[in-house]
C-alpha positions, -999 to +999 in steps of 0.1 A: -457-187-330-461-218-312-427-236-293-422-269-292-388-278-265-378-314-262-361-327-234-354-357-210-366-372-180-341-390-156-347-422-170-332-407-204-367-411-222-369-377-246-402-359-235-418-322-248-410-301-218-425-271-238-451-266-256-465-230-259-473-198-278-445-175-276-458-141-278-442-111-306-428-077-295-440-049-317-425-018-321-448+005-327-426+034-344-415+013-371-455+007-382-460-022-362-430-045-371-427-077-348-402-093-332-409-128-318-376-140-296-380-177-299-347-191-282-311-185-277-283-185-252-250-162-245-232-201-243-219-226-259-250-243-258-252-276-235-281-304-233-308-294-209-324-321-201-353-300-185-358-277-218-353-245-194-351-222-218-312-203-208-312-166-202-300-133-220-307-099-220-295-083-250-306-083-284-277-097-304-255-126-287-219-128-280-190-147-292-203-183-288-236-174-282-264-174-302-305-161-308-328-174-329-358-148-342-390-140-362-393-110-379-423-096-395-418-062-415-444-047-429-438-024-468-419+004-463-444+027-477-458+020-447-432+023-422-425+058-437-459+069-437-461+059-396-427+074-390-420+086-353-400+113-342-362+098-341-361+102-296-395+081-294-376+054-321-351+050-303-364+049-270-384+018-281-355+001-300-335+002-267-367-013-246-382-040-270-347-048-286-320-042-261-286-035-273-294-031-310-286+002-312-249-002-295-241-038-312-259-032-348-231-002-353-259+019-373-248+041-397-252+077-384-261+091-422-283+059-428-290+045-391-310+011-413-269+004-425-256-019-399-229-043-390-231-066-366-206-087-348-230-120-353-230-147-389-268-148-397-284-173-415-319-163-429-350-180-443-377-161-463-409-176-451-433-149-465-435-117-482-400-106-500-373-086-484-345-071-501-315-072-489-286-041-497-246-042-491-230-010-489-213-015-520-249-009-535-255-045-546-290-058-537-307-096-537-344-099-532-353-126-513-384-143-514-398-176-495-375-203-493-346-185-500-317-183-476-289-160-467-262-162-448-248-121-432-215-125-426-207-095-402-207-073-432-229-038-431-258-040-448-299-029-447-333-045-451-362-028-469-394-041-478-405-026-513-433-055-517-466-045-511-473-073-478-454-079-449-428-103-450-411-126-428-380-135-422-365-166-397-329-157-382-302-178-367-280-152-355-246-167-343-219-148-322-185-142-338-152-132-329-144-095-350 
């Protein structure tokens, strides 16, 4: 994914201070799905005028905070049939996604059933993903649609036969 950051030069001319590729992170376990972390910040966010991109560690933000991500997921028939043992998954959950596992409140019967304490708002841009609530109801997305997650548990499955992909604005809320 290429990254365009504007930004502005002391005589207040705007300026792109970025332009690069920003690479994915794959997670092997779950049969190659990618993760590309394109921007975010743990703040309120502020004008930089020197497009520095702020810093953050974990996965989901907090209160005020927010991430913005691509993901990439391929079929599930696919993800089944590559399935690694459960200590290896979560192992590389923890390194290429840190703090999923703690702030996504998996489901111990059905670890994919999650809550998290963020409003997302999601755009199809390939592929089609269904989305489930644990009250059973379902909505398949497919490009151009949008959702919004409102901290409520829910999983994603991919029962297309292509990958698709899916651009997050994850926002941190107050539970």
């Amino acid at each position: 994914m290429r990254l365009l950051v504007t930004g502005r030069r002391e005589d207040g001319k705007s300026v792109f201070v970025t332009d690069r590729e920003v690479p994915g992170r794959t997670l092997k376990s779950f049969a190659d799905m990618t993760n590309v972390d394109v921007w975010g910040s743990d703040d309120i966010p502020v004008r930089v005028a020197s497009g520095e991109r702020p810093e953050y560690v974990r996965f989901f933000p907090p209160e005020g905070g927010f991430r913005v991500q691509l993901f990439t997921a391929p079929p599930d028939s696919v993800v089944e049939s590559a399935r690694a043992d459960h200590e290896q998954m979560v192992e590389e959950l923890q390194s290429v996604l840190p703090g999923w596992l703690e702030d996504a409140h998996p489901d111990p019967d059905d670890p994919r059933f999650h809550a998290t304490d963020t409003v997302d708002v999601g755009i199809c841009v390939g592929g089609q993903a269904q989305l489930e609530l644990d009250d059973g109801a379902t909505a398949v997305l497919r490009p151009g649609d949008v959702y919004v997650q409102n901290g409520t548990r829910h999983r994603w499955s991919n029962t297309g036969d292509e990958p698709f992909q899916m651009l997050v604005f994850l926002v941190g809320l107050r539970r």
